[in-house]
C-alpha positions in Angstrom: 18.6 70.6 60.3 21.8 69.3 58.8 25.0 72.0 59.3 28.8 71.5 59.8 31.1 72.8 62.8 32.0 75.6 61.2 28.7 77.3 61.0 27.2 76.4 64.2 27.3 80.1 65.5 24.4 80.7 63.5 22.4 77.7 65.1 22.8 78.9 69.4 19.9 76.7 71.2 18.6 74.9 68.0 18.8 71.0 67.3 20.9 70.9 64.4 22.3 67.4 63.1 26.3 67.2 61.9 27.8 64.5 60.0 31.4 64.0 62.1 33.7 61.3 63.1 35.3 61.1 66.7 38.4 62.4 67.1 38.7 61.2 70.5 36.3 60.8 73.7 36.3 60.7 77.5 33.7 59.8 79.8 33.0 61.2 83.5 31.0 59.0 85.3 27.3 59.8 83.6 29.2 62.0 80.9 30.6 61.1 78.1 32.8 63.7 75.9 32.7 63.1 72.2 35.8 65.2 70.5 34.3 66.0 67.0 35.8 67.0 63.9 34.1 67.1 60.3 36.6 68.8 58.4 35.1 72.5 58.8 36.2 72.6 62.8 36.4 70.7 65.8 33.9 71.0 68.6 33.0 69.0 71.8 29.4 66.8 71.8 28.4 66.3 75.5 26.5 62.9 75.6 24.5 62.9 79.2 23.3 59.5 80.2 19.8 60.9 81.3 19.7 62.4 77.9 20.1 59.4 76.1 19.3 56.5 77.8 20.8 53.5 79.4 21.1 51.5 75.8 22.4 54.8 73.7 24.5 56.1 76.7 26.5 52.8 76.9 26.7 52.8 73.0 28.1 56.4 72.7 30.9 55.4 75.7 32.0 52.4 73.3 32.7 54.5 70.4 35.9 53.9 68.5 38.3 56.9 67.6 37.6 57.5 64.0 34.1 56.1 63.5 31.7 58.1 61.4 29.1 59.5 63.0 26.0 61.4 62.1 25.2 63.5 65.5 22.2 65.5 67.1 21.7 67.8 69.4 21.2 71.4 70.7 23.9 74.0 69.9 24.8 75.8 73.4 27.6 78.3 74.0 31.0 77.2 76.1 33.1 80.3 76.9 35.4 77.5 78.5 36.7 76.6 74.4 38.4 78.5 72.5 36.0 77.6 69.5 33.1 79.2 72.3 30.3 76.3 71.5 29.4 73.0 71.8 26.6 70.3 71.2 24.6 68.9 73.9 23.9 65.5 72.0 20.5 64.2 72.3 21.0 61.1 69.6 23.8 59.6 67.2 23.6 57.3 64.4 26.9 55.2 63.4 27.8 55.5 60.2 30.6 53.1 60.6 32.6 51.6 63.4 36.5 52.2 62.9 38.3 50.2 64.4 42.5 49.9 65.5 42.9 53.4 63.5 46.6 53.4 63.7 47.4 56.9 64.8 46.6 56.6 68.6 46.6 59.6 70.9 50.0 58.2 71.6 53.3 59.9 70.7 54.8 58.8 67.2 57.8 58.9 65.3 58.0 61.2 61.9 58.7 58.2 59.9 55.5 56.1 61.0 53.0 59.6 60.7 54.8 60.2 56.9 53.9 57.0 56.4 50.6 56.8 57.2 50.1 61.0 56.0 47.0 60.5 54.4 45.5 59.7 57.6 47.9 62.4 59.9 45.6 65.3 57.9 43.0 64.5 59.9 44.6 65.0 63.1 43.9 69.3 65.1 47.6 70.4 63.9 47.4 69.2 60.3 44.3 70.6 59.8 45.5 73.8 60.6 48.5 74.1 58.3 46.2 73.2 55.4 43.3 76.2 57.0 46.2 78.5 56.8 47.5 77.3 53.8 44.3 77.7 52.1 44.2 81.1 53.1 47.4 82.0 52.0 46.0 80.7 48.2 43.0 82.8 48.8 44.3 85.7 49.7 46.8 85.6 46.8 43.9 84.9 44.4 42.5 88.1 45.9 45.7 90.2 46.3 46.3 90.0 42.4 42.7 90.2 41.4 42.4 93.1 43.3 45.1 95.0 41.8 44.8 94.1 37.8 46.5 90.6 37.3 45.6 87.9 35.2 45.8 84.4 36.2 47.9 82.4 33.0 48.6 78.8 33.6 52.4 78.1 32.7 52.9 74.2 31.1 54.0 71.8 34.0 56.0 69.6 30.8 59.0 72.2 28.8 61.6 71.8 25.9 64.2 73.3 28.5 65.1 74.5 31.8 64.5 78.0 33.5 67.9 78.2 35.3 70.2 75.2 34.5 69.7 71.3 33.3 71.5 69.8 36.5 68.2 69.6 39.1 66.0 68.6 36.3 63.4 65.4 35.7 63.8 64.3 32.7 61.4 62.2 30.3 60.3 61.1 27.0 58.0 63.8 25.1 57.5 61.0 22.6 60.2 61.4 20.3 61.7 64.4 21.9 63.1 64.9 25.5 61.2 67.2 28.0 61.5 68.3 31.6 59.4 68.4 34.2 59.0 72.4 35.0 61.5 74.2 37.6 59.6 77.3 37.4 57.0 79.3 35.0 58.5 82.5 35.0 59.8 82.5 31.8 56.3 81.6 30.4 55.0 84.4 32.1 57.2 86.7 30.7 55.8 86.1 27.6 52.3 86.6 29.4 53.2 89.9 30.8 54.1 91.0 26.9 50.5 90.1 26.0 48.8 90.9 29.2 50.4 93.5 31.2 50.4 92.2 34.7 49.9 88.5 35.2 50.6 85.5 37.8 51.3 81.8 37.6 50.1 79.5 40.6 51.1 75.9 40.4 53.4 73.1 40.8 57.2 73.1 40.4 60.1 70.2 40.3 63.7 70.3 41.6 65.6 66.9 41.0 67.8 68.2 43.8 69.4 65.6 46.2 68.2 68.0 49.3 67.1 66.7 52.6 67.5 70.2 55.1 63.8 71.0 56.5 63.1 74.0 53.6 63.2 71.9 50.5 60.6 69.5 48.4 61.1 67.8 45.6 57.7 69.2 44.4 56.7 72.5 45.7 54.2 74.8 44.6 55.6 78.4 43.1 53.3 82.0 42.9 55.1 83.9 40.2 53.7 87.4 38.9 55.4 88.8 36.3 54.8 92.6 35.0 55.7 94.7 32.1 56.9 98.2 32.4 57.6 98.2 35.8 61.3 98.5 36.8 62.7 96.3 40.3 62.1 98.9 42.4 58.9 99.1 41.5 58.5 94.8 42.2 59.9 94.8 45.4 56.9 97.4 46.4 54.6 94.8 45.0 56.5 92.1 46.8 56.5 93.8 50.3 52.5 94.6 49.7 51.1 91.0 49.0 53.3 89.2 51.4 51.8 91.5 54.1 48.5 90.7 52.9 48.9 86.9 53.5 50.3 87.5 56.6 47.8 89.7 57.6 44.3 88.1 56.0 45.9 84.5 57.9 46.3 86.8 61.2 42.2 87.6 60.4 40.7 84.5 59.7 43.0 81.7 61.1 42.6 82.5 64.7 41.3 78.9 65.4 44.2 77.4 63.7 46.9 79.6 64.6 46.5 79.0 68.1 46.4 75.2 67.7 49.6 75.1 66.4 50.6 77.7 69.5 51.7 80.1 67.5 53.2 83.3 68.9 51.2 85.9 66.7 53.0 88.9 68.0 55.5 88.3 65.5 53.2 88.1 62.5 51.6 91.4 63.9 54.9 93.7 62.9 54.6 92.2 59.5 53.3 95.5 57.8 55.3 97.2 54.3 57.9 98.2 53.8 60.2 96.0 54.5 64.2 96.5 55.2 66.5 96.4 52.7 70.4 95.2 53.1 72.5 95.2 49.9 74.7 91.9 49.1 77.9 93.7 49.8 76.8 94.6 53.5 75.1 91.3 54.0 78.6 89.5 53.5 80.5 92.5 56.2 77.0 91.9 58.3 77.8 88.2 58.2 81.9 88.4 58.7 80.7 91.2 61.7 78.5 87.8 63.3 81.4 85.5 62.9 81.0 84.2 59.3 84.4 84.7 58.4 85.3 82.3 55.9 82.3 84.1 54.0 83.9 85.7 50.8 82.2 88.1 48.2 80.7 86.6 45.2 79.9 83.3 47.2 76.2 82.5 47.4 74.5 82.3 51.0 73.3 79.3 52.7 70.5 78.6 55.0 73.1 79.5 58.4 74.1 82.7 56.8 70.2 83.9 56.1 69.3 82.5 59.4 72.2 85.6 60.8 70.9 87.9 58.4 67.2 87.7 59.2 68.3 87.3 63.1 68.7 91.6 62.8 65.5 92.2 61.5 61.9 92.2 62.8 60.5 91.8 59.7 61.4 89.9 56.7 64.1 91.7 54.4 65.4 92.2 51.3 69.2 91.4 50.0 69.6 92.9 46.9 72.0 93.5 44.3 73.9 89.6 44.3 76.9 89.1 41.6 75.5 88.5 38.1 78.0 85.0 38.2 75.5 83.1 40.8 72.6 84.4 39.0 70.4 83.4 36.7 71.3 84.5 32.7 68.1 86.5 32.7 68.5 89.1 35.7 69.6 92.2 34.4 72.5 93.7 35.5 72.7 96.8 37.7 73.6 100.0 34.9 75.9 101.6 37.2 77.6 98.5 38.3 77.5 95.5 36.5 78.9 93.2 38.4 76.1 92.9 40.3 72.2 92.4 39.1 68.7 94.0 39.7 67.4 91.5 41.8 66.7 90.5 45.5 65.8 87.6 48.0 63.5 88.2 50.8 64.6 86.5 53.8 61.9 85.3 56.4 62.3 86.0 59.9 62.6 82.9 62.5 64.9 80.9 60.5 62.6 80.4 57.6 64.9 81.3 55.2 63.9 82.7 51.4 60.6 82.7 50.2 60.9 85.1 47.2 63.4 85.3 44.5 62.7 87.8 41.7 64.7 90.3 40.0 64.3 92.9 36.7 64.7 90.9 33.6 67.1 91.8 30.8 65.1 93.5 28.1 68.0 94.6 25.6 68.4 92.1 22.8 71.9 92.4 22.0 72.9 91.7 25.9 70.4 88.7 25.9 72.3 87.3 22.8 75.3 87.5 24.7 73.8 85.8 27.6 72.8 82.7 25.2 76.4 82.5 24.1 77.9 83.0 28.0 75.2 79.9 29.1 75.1 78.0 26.1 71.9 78.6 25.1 71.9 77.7 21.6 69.6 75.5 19.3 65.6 76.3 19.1 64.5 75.8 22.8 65.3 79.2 23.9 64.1 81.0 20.9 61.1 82.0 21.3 62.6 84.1 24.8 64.9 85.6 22.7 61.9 86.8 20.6 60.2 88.6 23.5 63.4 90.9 23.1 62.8 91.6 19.4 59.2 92.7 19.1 58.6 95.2 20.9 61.0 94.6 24.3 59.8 96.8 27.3 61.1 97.0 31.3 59.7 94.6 32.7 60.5 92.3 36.8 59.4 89.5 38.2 59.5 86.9 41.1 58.5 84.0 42.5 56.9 82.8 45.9 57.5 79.2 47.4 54.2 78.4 48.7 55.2 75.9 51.3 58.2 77.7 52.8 55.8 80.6 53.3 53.4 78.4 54.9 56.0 77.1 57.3 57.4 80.1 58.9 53.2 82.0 58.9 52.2 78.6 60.8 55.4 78.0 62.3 56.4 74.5 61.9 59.9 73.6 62.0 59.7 71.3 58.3 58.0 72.1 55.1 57.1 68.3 54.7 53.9 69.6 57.1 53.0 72.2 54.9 52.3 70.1 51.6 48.8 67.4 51.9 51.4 64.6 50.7 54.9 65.6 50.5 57.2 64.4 48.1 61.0 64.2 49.5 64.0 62.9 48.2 63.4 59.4 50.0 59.8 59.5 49.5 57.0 59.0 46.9 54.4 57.5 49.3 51.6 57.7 50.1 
């Protein structure tokens, strides 16, 4: 019977066959230990030289790391793993014989593994990132289905930019210029006017010269947007699905998380709500630490969200930032509007912002003055404008970096682990 790794719980004391290549292998004398993986799991085949044979034995202890196997043998429990099985092999047939794989069990540099990434997925720590990566999708697929959003797919080529023209790819659209998309959201608020509650899941570009450990050059963006709700009510929304990723990976990532020795008791606190700190006491927070060359109105960088999160347990919320280092769309606060309805949430551990979202301006005379503040004449903005003259409601927003939330739920130190093949500012390969 032909199964994978992952579902060999089912299959205790059967012979069950499992198409695999070898990770790596040791051998004890008349033992040898094949290290499987076949991209469901990893489990340990024990090859016993009475088992086999004299011919096969020798065979099985010549095996290259990497070769494709297909492997038989009886499924017996192993409290002494952590995945709690293993296979007592009985035959193998090579598929094919790898040989020098270049990634030895060996210590490498960054450089040579970014190099050869496409084969650096395969290896125990990889693989997880992408397991808990997938989940995270999954989960958000399941969070938003489950509470009345509609999936719309924003375009990936635009006439114009979401928030500025200076970290933009540019390209021909045949005769006319187009950009490669920095976000979907304002797409999506033209969803939301249609749809109600709705979501965007897909690739985003940033022509931004960055090489700290949180940015890409292409990252992947969640961004729900939802009419008639206010941004009180999104940052409820906000603080609900970002504890239902953390806790759905806590569920079904065991495996993974603790390959990558991750210290889950963190995670655990991870429940709504979340603390809020308002931008005003966020810059006396940051002068109280020692930032004091920090000055109202100034935007924060990674070392001042670093000292934010550093008094939290959780990840919070700084709202309210001046309206001059936001986007032209946030809407300003009523009571004081200097500053605008919006709000980062800040990961704990260093991890820095994974959501940006805000309430959107829905008045049409103060969005016309927004186009004349930023400039934003001519026909590529005009259909936005629109969504303000028939039939403008309250409506918020925001938008999820995948990869940065990937990184501090896994915890690794660079997002360049949490992508399948990264794309950074010195590198389009592989």
């Amino acid at each position: 019977m032909k199964t994978t790794i992952a579902e060999v719980p089912k299959y205790v004391g059967e012979k069950v066959t499992i198409g695999a290549w070898l990770q790596n292998k040791r051998s004890s004398g008349k033992i040898a230990f094949l290290q499987l993986r076949d991209g469901t799991g990893f489990m340990q085949g024990v090859a016993v030289k009475a088992d086999l044979g004299e011919e096969k034995f020798q065979e099985a202890k010549g095996l290259t790391q990497e070769s494709s196997l297909y492997v038989t043998g009886v499924i017996v429990e192993d409290t002494r793993s952590s995945f709690g099985y293993e296979l007592q092999v009985s035959d193998f047939e090579v598929i094919q014989e790898a040989e020098d794989y270049p990634i030895t069990p060996k210590e490498h540099g960054t450089e040579f593994l970014m190099d050869h990434r496409h084969l650096w997925l395969r290896s125990r720590k990889q693989h997880a990132v992408m397991k808990i990566r997938n989940e995270i999708i999954r989960a958000t697929y399941e969070f938003f289905n489950q509470n009345g959003y509609v999936k719309v797919d924003a375009p990936i080529l635009t006439g114009s930019s979401a928030e500025g023209s200076t970290e933009l790819f540019h390209t021909k659209y045949f005769d006319e210029d187009a950009y490669l998309s920095q976000s979907g959201q304002l797409y999506m608020e033209a969803a939301a006017m249609a749809l109600g509650k709705v979501f965007s899941f897909g690739p985003t570009f940033r022509a931004e010269k960055s090489k700290t450990r949180r940015h890409l050059i292409e990252f992947w963006m969640i961004e729900p947007e939802m009419a008639f709700m206010d941004h009180e009510d999104s940052l409820v929304v906000q603080e609900q699905y970002v504890s239902h990723i953390v806790q759905s990976v806590l569920e079904n990532c065991k495996l993974d998380l603790e390959a990558l020795n991750r210290d889950t008791s963190s995670l655990e606190k991870i429940k709504a709500p979340f603390p809020r700190i308002s931008y005003d006491d966020a810059v006396q927070l940051l002068k109280d630490k020692g930032f004091t060359d920090i000055e109202w109105g100034e935007d924060f960088g990674a070392p001042h969200e670093t000292a934010i999160a550093e008094s939290y347990e959780k990840p919070v919320f700084i709202t309210n930032y001046p309206a001059d280092i936001k986007a032209f769309y946030m809407k300003p606060d009523p009571e004081r509007p200097e500053v605008v309805l919006c709000a980062d949430l800040i990961a704990p551990e260093g991890y820095g912002e994974i959501i940006g979202g805000s309430q959107r301006i829905d008045d049409l005379e103060l969005m016309r003055q927004r186009y004349e503040d930023h400039q934003l004449t001519g026909d590529a903005y005009k259909w936005y404008l629109q969504l303000r003259e028939y039939g403008t409601v309250p409506h918020s927003g925001f938008g999820l970096g995948l990869e940065r939330t990937v990184a501090w739920i896994s915890g690794v130190e660079h997002v360049r682990e949490t992508i399948p093949f990264p794309r950074l500012l010195n590198r389009l390969y592989p």
